[in-house]
C-alpha positions as CSV (number, residue, x, y, z in Angstrom):
1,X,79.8,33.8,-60.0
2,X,78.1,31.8,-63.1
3,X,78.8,28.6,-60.7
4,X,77.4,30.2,-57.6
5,X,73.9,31.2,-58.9
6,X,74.1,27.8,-60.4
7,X,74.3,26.3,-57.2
8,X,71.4,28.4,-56.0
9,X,69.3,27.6,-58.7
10,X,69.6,23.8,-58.2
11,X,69.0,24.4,-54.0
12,X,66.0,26.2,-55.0
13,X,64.5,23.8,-57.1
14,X,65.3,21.4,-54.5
15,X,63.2,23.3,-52.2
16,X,60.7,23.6,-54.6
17,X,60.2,19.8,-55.0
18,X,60.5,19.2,-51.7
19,X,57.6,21.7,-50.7
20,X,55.2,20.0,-54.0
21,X,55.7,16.5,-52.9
22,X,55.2,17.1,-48.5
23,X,51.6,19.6,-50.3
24,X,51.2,16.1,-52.6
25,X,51.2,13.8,-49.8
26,X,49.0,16.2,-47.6
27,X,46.5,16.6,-50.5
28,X,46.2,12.8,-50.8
29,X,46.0,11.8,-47.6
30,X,42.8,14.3,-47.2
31,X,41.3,12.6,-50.0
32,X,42.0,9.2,-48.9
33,X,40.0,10.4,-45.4
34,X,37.3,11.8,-47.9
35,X,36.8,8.4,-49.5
36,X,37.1,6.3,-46.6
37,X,36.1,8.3,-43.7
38,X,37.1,7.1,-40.8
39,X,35.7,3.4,-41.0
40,X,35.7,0.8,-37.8
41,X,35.4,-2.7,-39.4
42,X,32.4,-5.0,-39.0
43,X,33.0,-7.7,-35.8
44,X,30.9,-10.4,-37.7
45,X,29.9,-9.2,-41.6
46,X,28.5,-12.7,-42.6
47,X,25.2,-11.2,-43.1
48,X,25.6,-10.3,-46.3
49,X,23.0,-11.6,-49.1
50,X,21.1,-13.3,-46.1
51,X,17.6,-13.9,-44.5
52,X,17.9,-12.9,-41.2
53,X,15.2,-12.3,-37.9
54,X,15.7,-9.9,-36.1
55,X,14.1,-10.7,-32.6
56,X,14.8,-8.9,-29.3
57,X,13.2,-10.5,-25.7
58,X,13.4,-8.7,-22.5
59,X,14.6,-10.6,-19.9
60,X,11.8,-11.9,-17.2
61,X,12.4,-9.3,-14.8
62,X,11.8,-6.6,-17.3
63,X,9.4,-8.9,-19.0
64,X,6.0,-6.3,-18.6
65,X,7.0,-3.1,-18.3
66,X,9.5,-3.0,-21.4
67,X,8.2,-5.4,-23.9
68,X,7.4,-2.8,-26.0
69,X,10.4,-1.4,-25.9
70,X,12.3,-5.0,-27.3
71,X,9.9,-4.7,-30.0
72,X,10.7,-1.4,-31.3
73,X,14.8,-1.7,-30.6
74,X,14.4,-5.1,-33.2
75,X,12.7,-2.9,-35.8
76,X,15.1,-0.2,-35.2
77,X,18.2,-2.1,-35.7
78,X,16.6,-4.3,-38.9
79,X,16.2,-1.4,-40.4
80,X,19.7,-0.4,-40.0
81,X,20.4,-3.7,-41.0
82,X,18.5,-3.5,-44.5
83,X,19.7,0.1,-45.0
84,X,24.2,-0.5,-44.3
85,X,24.5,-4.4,-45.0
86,X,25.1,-5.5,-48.8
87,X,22.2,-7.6,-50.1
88,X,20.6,-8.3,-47.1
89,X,16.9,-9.2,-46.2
90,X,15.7,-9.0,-43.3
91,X,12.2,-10.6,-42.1
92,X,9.5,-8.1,-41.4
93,X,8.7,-7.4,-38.1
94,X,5.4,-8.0,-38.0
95,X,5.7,-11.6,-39.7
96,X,7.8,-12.2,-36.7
97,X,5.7,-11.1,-34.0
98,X,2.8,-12.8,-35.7
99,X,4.9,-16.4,-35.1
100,X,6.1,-15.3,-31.6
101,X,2.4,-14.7,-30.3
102,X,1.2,-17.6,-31.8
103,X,3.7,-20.4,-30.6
104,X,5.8,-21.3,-27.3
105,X,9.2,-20.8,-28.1
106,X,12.2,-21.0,-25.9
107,X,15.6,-20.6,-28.5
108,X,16.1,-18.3,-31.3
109,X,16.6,-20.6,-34.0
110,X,13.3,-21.6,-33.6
111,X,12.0,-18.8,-35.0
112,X,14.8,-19.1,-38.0
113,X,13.7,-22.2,-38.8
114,X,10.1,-21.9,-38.9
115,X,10.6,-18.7,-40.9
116,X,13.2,-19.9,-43.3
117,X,16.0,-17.6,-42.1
118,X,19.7,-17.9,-42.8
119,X,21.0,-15.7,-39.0
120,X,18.6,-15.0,-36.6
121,X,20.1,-12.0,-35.1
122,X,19.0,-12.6,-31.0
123,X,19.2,-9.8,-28.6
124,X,18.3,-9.8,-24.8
125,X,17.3,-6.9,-23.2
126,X,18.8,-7.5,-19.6
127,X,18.3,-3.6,-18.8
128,X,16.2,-0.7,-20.2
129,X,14.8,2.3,-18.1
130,X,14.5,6.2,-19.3
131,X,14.9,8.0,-15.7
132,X,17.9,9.2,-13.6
133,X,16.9,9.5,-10.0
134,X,13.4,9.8,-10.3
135,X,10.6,11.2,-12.6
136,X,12.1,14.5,-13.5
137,X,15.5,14.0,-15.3
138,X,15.7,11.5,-18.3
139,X,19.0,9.1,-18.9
140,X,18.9,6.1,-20.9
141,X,20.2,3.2,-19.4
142,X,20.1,-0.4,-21.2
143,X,22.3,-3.7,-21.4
144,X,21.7,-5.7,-24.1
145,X,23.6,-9.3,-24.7
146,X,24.0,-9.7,-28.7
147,X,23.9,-13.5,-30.0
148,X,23.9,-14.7,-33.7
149,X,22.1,-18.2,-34.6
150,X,23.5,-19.8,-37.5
151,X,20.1,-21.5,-38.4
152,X,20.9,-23.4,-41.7
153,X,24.0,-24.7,-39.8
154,X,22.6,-26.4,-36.5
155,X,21.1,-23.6,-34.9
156,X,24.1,-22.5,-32.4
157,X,25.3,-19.1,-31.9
158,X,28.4,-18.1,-33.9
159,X,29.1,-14.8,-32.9
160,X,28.3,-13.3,-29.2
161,X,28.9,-10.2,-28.2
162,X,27.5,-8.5,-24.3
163,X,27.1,-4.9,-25.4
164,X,28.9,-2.5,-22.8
165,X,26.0,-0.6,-20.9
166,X,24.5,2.5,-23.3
167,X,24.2,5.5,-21.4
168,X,22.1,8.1,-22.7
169,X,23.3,11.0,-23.2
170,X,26.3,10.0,-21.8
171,X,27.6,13.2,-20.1
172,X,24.3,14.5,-18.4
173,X,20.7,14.3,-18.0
174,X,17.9,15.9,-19.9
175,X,15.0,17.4,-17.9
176,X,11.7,16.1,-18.8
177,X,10.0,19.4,-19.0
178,X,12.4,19.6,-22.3
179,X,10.3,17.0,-24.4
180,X,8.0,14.6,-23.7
181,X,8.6,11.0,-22.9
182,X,7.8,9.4,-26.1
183,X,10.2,11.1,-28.1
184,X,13.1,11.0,-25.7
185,X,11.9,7.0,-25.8
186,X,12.7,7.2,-29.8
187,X,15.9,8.5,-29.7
188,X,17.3,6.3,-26.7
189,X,16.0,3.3,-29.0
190,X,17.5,4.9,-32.1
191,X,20.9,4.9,-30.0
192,X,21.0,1.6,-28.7
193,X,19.9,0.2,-32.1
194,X,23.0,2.2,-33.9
195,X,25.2,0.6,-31.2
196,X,24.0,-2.9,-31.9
197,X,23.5,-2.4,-34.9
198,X,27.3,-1.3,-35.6
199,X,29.2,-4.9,-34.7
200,X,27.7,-6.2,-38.8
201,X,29.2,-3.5,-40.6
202,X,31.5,-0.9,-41.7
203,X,30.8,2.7,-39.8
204,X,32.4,5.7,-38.8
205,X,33.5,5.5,-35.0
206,X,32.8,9.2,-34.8
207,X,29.2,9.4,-35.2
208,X,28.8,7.6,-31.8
209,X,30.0,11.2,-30.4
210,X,27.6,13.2,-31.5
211,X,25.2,11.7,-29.6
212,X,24.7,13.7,-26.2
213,X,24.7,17.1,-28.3
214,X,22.1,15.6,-30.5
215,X,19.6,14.5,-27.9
216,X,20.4,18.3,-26.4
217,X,19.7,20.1,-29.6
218,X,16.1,17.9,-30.8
């Protein structure tokens, strides 16, 4: 009898230890996620501790009616820049639009070198409109090709990358009576930039859901 309940007794500390360690593991790997989230790696993170220009250009066919629009995606996604990458600094805007009205320029680097950056982060704009079938129904819709200019190293590109079209919200339209133009215009931008914006550095890859309930809900 004594040897039977002994038996039991070592069973149900077995069962004991066994339930404390699976709970252990299950505890740590939630705080692990807590710590880490759930982190996509940086395609190129050699920005780190460097000058670098932003500059976005529309292509020529979307040359006038979207300039604007390449100026404030470049000022959206240095900002993201400045505010995720370790150390960096990144040229003001307006120091590089100053330059870019005031001389011809054909490459990137040329702008790195005349304003002593290490990267000039180059982005062409080969697509940007608001508008789904018409006036009445916004959709973003841009293409962007993503080029990085190694300035202090010859002035070729050392990382490329041709975004995948941003579609805006991405699972249906928002009608125009909702908000005005100028503020769906921000978000779109604020999307695209976060895109772009995500190849130089460490982010979670589930924020990029959220993004057709936020527009919805703003």
């Amino acid at each position: 009898m004594d040897r039977s309940r002994s038996k039991s007794a070592w069973l149900a500390l077995l069962v004991a230890m066994t339930v404390v360690t699976i709970a252990g593991c299950n505890v740590l790997a939630t705080a692990l996620y807590v710590v880490q989230g759930n982190n996509t790696k940086a395609e190129f993170d050699k920005l780190r501790g460097k000058r670098v220009a932003v500059v976005c250009r529309p292509v020529s066919s979307l040359q006038y009616g979207n300039f604007s629009a390449a100026k404030e995606l470049a000022r959206q996604v240095s900002i993201l820049l400045q505010q995720h990458v370790h150390n960096i600094h990144t040229i003001d805007q307006r120091e590089i639009a100053e330059w870019a009205d005031e001389n011809n320029w054909e490459h990137y680097d040329e702008i790195g070198k005349a304003l002593n950056a290490d990267y000039v982060v180059g982005l062409d704009l080969e697509q940007f409109n608001l508008y789904e079938d018409g006036q009445s129904m916004y959709r973003g819709k841009a293409s962007v090709r993503i080029a990085v200019y190694d300035v202090k190293g010859g002035g070729d590109p050392v990382y490329e990358q041709p975004l995948p079209q941003v579609q805006y919200p991405p699972n249906s339209p928002v009608p125009t009576i909702d908000k005005p133009e100028q503020e769906f215009r921000r978000q779109f931008v604020d999307v695209l930039a976060q895109q772009i914006s995500h190849y130089f550095y460490d982010h979670d890859a589930t924020v990029d859901f959220a993004s057709d309930s936020t527009v919805l809900s703003k």
